[in-house]
ChimeraX commands (.cxc) that place a marker at each C-alpha (Angstrom):
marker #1 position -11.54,-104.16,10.36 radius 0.5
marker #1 position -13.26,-102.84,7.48 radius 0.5
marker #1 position -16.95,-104.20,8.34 radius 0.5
marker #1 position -19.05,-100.83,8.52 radius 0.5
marker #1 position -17.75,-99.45,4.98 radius 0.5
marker #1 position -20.43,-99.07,2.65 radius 0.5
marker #1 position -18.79,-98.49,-0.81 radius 0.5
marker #1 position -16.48,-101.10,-1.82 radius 0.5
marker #1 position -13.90,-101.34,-4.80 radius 0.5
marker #1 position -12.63,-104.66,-6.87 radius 0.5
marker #1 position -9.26,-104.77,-6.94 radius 0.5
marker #1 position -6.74,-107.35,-8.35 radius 0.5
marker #1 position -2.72,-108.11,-7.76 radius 0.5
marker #1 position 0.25,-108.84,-10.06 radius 0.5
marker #1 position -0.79,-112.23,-9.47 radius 0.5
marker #1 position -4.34,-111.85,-11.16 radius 0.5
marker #1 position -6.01,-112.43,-7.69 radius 0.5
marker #1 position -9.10,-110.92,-7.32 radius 0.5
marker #1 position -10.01,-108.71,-3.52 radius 0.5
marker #1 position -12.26,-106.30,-2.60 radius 0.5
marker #1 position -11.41,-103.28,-0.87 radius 0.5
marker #1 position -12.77,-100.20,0.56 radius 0.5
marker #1 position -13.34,-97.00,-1.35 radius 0.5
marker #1 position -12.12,-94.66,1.34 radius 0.5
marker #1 position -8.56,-96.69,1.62 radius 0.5
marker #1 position -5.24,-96.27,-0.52 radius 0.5
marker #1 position -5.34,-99.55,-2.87 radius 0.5
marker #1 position -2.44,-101.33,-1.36 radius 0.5
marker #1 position 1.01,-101.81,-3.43 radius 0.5
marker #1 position 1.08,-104.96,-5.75 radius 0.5
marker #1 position -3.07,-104.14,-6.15 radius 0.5
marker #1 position -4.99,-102.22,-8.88 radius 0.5
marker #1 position -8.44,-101.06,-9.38 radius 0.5
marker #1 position -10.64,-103.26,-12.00 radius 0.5
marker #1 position -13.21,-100.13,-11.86 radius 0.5
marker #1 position -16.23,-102.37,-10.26 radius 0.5
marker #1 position -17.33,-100.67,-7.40 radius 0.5
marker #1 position -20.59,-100.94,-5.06 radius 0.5
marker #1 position -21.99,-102.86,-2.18 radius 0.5
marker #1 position -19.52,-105.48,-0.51 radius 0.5
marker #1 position -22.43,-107.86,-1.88 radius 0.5
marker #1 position -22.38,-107.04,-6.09 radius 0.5
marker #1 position -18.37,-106.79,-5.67 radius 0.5
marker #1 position -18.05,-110.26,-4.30 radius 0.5
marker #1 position -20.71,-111.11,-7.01 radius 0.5
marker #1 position -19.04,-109.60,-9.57 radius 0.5
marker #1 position -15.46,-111.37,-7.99 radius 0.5
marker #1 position -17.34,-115.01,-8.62 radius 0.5
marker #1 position -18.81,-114.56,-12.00 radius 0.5
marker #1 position -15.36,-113.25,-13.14 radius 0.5
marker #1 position -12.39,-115.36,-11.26 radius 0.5
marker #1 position -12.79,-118.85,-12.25 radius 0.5
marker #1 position -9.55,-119.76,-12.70 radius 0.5
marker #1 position -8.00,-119.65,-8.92 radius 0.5
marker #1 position -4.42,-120.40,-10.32 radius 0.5
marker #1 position -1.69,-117.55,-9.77 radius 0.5
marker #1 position -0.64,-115.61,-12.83 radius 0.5
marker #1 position 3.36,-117.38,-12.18 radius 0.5
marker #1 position 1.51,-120.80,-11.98 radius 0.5
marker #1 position -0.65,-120.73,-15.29 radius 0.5
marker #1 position 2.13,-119.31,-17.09 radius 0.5
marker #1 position 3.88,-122.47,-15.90 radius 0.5
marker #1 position 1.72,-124.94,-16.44 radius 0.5
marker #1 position 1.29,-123.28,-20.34 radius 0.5
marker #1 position 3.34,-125.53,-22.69 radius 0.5
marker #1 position 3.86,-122.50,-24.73 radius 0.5
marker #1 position 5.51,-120.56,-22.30 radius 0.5
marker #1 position 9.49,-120.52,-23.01 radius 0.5
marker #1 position 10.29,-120.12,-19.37 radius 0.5
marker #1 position 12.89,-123.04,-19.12 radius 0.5
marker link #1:1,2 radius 0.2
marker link #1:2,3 radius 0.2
marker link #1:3,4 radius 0.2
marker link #1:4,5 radius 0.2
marker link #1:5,6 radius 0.2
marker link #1:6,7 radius 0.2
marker link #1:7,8 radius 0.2
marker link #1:8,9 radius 0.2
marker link #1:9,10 radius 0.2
marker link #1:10,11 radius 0.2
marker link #1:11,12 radius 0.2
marker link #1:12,13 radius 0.2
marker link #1:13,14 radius 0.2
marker link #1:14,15 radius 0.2
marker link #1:15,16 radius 0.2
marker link #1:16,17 radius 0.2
marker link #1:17,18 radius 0.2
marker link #1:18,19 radius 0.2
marker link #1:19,20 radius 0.2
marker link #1:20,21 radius 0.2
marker link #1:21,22 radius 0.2
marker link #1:22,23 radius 0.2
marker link #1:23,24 radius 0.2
marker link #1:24,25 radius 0.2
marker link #1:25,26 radius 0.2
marker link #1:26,27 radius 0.2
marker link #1:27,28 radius 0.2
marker link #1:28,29 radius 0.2
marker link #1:29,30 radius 0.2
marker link #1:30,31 radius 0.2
marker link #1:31,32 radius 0.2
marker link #1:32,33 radius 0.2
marker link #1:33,34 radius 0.2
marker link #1:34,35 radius 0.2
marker link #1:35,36 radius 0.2
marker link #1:36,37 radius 0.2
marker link #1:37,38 radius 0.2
marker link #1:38,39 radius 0.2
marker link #1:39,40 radius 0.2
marker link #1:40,41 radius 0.2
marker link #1:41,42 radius 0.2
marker link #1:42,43 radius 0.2
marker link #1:43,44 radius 0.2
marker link #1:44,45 radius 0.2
marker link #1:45,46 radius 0.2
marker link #1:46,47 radius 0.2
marker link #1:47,48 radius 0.2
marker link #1:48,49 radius 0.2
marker link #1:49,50 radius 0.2
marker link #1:50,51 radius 0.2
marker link #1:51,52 radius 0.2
marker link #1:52,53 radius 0.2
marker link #1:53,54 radius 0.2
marker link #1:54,55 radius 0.2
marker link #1:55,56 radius 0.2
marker link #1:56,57 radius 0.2
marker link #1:57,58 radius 0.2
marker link #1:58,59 radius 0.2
marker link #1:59,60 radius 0.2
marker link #1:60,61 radius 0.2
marker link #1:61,62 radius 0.2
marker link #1:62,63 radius 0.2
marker link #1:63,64 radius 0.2
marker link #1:64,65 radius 0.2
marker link #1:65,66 radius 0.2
marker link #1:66,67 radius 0.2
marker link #1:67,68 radius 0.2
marker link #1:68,69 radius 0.2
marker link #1:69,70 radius 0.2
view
């Protein structure tokens, strides 16, 4: 869909999952810019050397036993 774009944007949801998406698209609802941009290449870099906890935002505040959820 997107494979011939050549300047990419990092962009993460609600959920603190990390995406990257083209520079010449709307960011879609539920997604923000991080302000990484570049090469499809140094944003999925960038993606790994930062995201290294996979868990959704809802499920680590979950699993915290300081959260007062319950």
């Amino acid at each position: 869909m997107f494979e011939h774009c050549e300047s990419w944007k990092v962009v993460v949801s609600i959920e603190d999952q990390y995406s990257i998406w083209p520079n010449s698209k709307a960011i879609p609802l539920g997604w923000t810019a991080t302000g990484k941009e570049g090469t499809r290449e140094e944003c999925l870099k960038y993606i790994k050397e930062i995201w290294v906890d996979m868990r959704p935002r809802s499920l680590k505040k979950l699993m915290d036993p300081n959260s007062n959820i319950f």
